[in-house]
N, C-alpha and C positions, 0 to 999 in steps of 0.2 A: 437507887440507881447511882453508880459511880460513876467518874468522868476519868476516864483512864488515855487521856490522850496525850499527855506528855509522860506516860509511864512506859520501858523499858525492861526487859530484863537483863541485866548485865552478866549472869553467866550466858547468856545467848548471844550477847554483843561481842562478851572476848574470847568465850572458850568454844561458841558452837552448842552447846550444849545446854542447859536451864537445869539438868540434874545431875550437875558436875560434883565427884565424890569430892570432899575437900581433905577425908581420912587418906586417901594414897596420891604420894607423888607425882607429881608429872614429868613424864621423858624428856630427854634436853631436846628431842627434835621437836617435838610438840610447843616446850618453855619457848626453844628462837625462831617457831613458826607464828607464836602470840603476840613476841617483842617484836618480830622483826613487820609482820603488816600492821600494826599498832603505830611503828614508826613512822612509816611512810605518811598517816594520816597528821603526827604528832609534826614530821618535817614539811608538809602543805601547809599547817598552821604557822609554823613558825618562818615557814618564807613568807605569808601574808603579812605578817607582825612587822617582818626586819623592813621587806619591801616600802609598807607604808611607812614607816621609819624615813630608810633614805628618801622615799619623797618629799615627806615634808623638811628632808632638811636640805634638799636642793631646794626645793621653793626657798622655803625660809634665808639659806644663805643667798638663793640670785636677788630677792628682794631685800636684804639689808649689804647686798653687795660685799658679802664676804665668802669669797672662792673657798677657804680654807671648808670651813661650815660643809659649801656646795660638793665640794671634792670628797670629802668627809658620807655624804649622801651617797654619792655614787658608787662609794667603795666597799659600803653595806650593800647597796644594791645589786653588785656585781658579784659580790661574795656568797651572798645570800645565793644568788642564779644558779653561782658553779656547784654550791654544795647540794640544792637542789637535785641539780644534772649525777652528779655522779649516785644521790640516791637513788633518782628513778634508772640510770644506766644498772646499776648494783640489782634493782628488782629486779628486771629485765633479762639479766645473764641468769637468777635466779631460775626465772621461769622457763628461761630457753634449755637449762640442766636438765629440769624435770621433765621436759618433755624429750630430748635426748636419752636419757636414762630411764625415764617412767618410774619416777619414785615421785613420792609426795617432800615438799621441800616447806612449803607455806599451806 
């Protein structure tokens, strides 16, 4: 008896697929419908990384009292937000095409 609970199949994860030919190419619309919802997961992680970042370095700078540090924190933090916002806006127009047009986009 196997224990398959943290097992996956990553052509099902990225491509949809588990018996994805690896002999022919894949269409560019298919390649930046892979990259492009891949990233939106890859950009959620990496605004949790930056985010916890600047907070520990506003903590860290208000309690050794140095604004520099503090201001430093918050500038990641704010950054991290906008680049956020504009990728989920960016999904968003995405999907709002496809359903205007009724083409598959992602």
């Amino acid at each position: 008896m196997s224990n398959n609970y943290l097992s996956f199949d990553v052509g099902t994860a990225l491509f949809g697929s588990s018996s994805t030919n690896w002999s022919t190419p894949l269409d560019v619309g298919r390649l930046i419908g892979i990259i492009v919802s891949n990233a939106v997961y890859i950009a959620g992680f990496l605004l949790l990384v930056i985010f916890l970042y600047g907070g520990f370095s506003i903590i860290s700078g208000a309690g050794q009292s140095n604004p520099q540090k503090a201001a430093q924190g918050k500038q990641a933090a704010t950054s991290a937000a906008i680049g956020f916002l504009i990728i989920f806006i960016a999904y968003w127009i995405i999907k709002l095409l496809e359903i205007i047009f009724h083409f598959t986009i992602l």
